[in-house]
N, C-alpha and C positions, 0 to 999 in steps of 0.2 A: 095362699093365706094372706090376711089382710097384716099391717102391722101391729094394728090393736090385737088380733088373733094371736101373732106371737109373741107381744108383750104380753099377754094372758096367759100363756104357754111354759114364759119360760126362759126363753132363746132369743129375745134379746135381753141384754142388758141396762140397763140405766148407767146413763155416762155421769162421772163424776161432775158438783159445782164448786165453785171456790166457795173456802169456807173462812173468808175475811169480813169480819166486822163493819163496819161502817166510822168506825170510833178508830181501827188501826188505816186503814184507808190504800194500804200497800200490800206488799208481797213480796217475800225476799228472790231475789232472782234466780236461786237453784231450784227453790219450791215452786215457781213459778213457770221453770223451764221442765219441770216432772208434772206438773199440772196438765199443762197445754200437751207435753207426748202422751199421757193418760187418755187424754180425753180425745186426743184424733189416733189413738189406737183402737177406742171404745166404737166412735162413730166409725171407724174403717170396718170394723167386726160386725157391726149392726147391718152397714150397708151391705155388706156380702151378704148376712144371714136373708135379710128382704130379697135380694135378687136370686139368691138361690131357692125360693119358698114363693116366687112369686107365680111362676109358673106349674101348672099339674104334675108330675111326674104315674106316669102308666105304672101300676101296681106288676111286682114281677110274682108269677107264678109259684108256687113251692114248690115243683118238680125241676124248675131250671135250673136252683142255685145249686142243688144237692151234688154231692157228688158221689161216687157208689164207692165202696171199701173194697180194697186189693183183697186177693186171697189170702194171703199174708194176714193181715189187718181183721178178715172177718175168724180166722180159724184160732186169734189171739184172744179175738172176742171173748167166741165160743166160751174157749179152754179157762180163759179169768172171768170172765160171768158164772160157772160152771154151769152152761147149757147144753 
């Protein structure tokens, strides 16, 4: 998938922007310093999502994942279903 693809999608995110005036011209240094880790958290999360979505991944079967119920498990079924 393209990254326009996943921003369509969903799965990435939009990283935060400073949201300072022009008029205040600053930024107080703790908000500044949650700012800046916000935002290389955001793009850290972004770029994994793209590399992980970059390449095809092969479709798995629905007979692979299943797994079959003990006997145990299927006669509890049974008995609480009332089958």
């Amino acid at each position: 998938m393209t990254e326009t693809e996943l921003r369509t999608k969903g799965l990435i995110r939009t990283c935060p922007t400073p949201t300072i005036t022009p008029a205040e011209g600053y930024m107080p240094l703790e908000q500044r310093r949650i700012f800046f880790l916000n935002l290389f958290s955001c793009e850290n999360d972004n770029k994994q999502v793209i590399a992980e979505y970059k390449n095809a991944k092969p479709a798995v079967p629905a007979k692979d994942w299943y797994e079959a119920a003990t006997k145990e498990e299927y006669t509890f079924c049974l008995h609480d279903k009332g089958l």
